[in-house]
C-alpha positions in Angstrom: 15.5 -36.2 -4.7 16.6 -35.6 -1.3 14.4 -32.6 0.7 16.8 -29.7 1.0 18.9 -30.6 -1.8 20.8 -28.2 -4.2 18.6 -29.1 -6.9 14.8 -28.7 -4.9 13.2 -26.7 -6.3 11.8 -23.7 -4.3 9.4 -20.2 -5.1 11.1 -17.3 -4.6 9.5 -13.9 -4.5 10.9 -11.6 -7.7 9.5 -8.6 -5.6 10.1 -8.9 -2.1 7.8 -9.0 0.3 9.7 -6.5 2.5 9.3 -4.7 -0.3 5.6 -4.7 -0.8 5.5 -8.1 -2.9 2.7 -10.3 -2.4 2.1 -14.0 -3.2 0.5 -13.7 -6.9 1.4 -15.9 -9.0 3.2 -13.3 -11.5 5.4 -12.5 -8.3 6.9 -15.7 -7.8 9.4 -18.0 -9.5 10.3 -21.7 -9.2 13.9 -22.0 -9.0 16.7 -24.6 -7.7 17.4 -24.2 -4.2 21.1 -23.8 -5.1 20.2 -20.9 -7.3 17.7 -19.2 -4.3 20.3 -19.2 -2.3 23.1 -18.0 -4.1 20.9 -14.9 -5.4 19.7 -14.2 -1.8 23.6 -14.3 -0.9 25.1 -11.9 -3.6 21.4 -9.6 -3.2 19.7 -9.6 -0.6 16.9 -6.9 -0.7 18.7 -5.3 -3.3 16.4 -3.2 -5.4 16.8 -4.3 -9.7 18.8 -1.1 -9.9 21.2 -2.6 -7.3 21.5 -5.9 -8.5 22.0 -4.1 -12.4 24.9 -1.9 -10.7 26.5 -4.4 -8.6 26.9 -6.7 -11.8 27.8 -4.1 -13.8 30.6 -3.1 -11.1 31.9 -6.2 -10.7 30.4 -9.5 -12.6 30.4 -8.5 -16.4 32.8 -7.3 -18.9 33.4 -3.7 -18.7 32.7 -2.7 -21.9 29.1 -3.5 -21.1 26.9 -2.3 -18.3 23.4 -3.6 -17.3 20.5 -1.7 -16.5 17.7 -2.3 -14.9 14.2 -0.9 -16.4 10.8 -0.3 -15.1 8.3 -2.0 -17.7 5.7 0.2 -19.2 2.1 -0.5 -18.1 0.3 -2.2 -21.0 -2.2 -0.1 -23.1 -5.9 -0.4 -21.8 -8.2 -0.8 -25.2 -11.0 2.6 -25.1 
């Protein structure tokens, strides 16, 4: 595969590091190139609630509306 192809795969931070996301390796996803840059094109910086809204608004079929959810911490064992 050709570097810089559509289909090179590269990491993408799932919570930006503008937006205090860090380089772990539960922060960052291996995805097409294509894909990076099509989600960095349609969201930017957007926070989940954004990118829930702006799909919602426009992308999906209005009888259904995405939300985005914090997840709850997991239960520490006492």
């Amino acid at each position: 595969m050709k570097r810089n192809s559509p289909d090179e795969k590269t990491i993408h931070h799932r919570k930006p590091k503008s937006k205090g996301g860090d380089d772990t390796v539960g922060n960052l996803s291996t995805v097409k190139r294509k894909f990076h840059e099509a989600y960095h094109l349609l969201f930017a910086d957007k926070s989940p609630e954004e990118v829930a809204k702006l799909l919602t608004d426009i992308w999906i079929d209005p009888a259904w509306e995405l939300t985005a959810t914090l997840k709850k911490p997991p239960l520490k064992n006492t």
